[in-house]
C-alpha positions as CSV (number, residue, x, y, z in Angstrom):
1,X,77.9,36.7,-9.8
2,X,77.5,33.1,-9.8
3,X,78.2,30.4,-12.2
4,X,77.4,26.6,-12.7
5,X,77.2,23.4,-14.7
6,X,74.7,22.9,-16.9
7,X,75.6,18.7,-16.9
8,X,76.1,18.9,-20.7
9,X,79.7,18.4,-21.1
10,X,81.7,21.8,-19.5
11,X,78.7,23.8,-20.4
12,X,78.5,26.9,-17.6
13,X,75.8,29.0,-17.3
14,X,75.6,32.1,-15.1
15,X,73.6,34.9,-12.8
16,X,74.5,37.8,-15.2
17,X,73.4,35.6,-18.6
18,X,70.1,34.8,-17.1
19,X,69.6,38.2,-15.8
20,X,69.9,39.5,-19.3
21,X,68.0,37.3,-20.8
22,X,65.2,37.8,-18.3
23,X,65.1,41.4,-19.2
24,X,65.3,40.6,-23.2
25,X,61.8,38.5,-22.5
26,X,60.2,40.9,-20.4
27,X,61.2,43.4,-23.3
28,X,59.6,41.3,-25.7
29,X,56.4,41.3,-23.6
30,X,56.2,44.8,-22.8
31,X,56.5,45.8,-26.6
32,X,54.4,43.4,-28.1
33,X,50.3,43.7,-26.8
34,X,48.9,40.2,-27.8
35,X,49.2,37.1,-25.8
36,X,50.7,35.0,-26.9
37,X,53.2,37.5,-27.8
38,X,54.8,35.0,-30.3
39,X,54.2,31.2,-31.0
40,X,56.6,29.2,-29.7
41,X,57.9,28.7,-34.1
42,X,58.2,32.1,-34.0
43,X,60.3,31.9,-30.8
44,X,62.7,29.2,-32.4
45,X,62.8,31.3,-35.3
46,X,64.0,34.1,-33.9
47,X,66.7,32.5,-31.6
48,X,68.0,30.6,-34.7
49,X,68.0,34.3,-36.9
50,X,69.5,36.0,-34.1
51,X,72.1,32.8,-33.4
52,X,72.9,33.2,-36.9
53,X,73.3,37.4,-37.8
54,X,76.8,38.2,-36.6
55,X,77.7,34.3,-34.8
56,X,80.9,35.7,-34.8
57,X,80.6,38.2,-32.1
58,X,78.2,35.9,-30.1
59,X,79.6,32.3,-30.0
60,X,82.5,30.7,-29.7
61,X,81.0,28.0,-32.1
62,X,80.2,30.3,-34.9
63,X,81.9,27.9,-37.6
64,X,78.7,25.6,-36.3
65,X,75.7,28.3,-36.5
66,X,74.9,27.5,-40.5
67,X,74.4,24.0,-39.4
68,X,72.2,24.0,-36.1
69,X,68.3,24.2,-35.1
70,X,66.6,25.7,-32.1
71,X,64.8,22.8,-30.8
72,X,62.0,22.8,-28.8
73,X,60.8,19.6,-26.3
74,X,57.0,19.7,-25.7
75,X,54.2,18.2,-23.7
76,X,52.6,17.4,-26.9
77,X,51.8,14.4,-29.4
78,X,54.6,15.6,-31.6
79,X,57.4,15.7,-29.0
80,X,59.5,18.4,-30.8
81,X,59.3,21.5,-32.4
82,X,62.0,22.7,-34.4
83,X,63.6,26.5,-36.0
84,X,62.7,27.1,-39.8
85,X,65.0,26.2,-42.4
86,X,64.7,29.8,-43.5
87,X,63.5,32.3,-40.3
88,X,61.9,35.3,-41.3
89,X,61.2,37.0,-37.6
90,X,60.2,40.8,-37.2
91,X,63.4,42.4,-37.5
92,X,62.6,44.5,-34.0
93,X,62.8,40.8,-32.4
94,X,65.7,39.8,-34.2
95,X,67.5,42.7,-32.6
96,X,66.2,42.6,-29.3
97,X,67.4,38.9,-29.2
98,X,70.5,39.7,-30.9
99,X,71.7,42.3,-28.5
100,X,70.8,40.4,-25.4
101,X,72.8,37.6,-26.9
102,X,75.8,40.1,-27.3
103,X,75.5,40.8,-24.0
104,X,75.2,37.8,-22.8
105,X,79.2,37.1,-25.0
106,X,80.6,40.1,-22.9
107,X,79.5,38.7,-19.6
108,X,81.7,35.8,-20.6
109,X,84.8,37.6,-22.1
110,X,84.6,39.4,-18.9
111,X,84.1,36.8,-16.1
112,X,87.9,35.5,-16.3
113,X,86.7,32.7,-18.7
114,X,88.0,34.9,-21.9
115,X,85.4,33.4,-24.1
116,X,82.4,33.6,-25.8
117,X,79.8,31.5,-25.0
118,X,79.0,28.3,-26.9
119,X,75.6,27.9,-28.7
120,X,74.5,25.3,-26.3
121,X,75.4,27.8,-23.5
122,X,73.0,30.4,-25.0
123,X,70.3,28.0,-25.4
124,X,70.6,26.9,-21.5
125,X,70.4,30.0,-20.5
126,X,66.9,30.4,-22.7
127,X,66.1,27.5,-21.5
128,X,66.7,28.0,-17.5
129,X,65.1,31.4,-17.6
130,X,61.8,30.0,-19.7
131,X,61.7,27.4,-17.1
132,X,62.3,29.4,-13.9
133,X,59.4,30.8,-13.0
134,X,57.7,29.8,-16.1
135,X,54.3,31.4,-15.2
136,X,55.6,34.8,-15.8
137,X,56.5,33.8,-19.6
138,X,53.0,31.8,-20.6
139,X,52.3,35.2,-22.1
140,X,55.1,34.4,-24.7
141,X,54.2,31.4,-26.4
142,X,50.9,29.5,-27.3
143,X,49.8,27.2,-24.5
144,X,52.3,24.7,-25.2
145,X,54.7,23.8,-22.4
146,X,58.3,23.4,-23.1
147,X,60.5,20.5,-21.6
148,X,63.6,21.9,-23.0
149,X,64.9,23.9,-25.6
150,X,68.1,23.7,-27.1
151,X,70.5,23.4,-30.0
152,X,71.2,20.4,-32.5
């Protein structure tokens, strides 16, 4: 499996992270029949909820989770879009997002780095599987196409 720099600090991302997170979205389109299957709030939401259930378990950052947004770049007037203060996502995508997430911390306990992964890794893996390929996911979010999403 391979591994590299994200270019934010000594941020790594990897083959195995993106691979589950790839399945976790095409989950999340299978299950849900609308398009868009969420709006891209909803989508911060979530990542945010999930981010913040068990950090724990996830992160290496936990101590940070409380404090953080799910930020969104967009092609848009706006510019940004960011998580709720509160998130209130369907609990089925909570969990769905939640376990990949989990997953996502053993792939890094168990590559030799003996870590969890740090919120900003999370969020670059998101981010490099919504924007590989991103014509598969336009079935995710509303038409609005995302530069970047991250954490803050």
């Amino acid at each position: 499996m391979g591994w590299w720099a994200t270019g934010n600090n000594d941020d790594i991302i990897g083959d195995g992270p993106a691979d589950i997170m790839t399945d976790a979205l095409i989950d999340v389109v299978s299950r849900y029949g609308r398009s868009p299957v969420l709006t891209l709030q909803e989508l911060l939401d979530v990542l945010v909820a999930a981010l913040r259930h068990n950090p724990e378990s996830i992160v290496s950052d936990a101590d940070n989770v409380t404090k953080i947004q799910v930020i969104a770049e967009v092609e848009k007037e706006s510019g940004r879009l960011s998580s709720s203060a509160s998130p209130a996502p369907d609990e089925d995508l909570l969990r769905l997002f939640y376990d990949a997430f989990e997953k996502i911390a053993d792939e890094y306990q168990e590559s030799g780095f003996n870590r969890k992964p740090r919120i900003s890794e999370l969020m670059a893996t998101v981010d490099f599987v919504l924007g590989y390929r991103a014509e598969s996911y336009k079935s995710i979010t509303d038409d609005i196409p995302i530069k970047k999403i991250s954490a803050e």
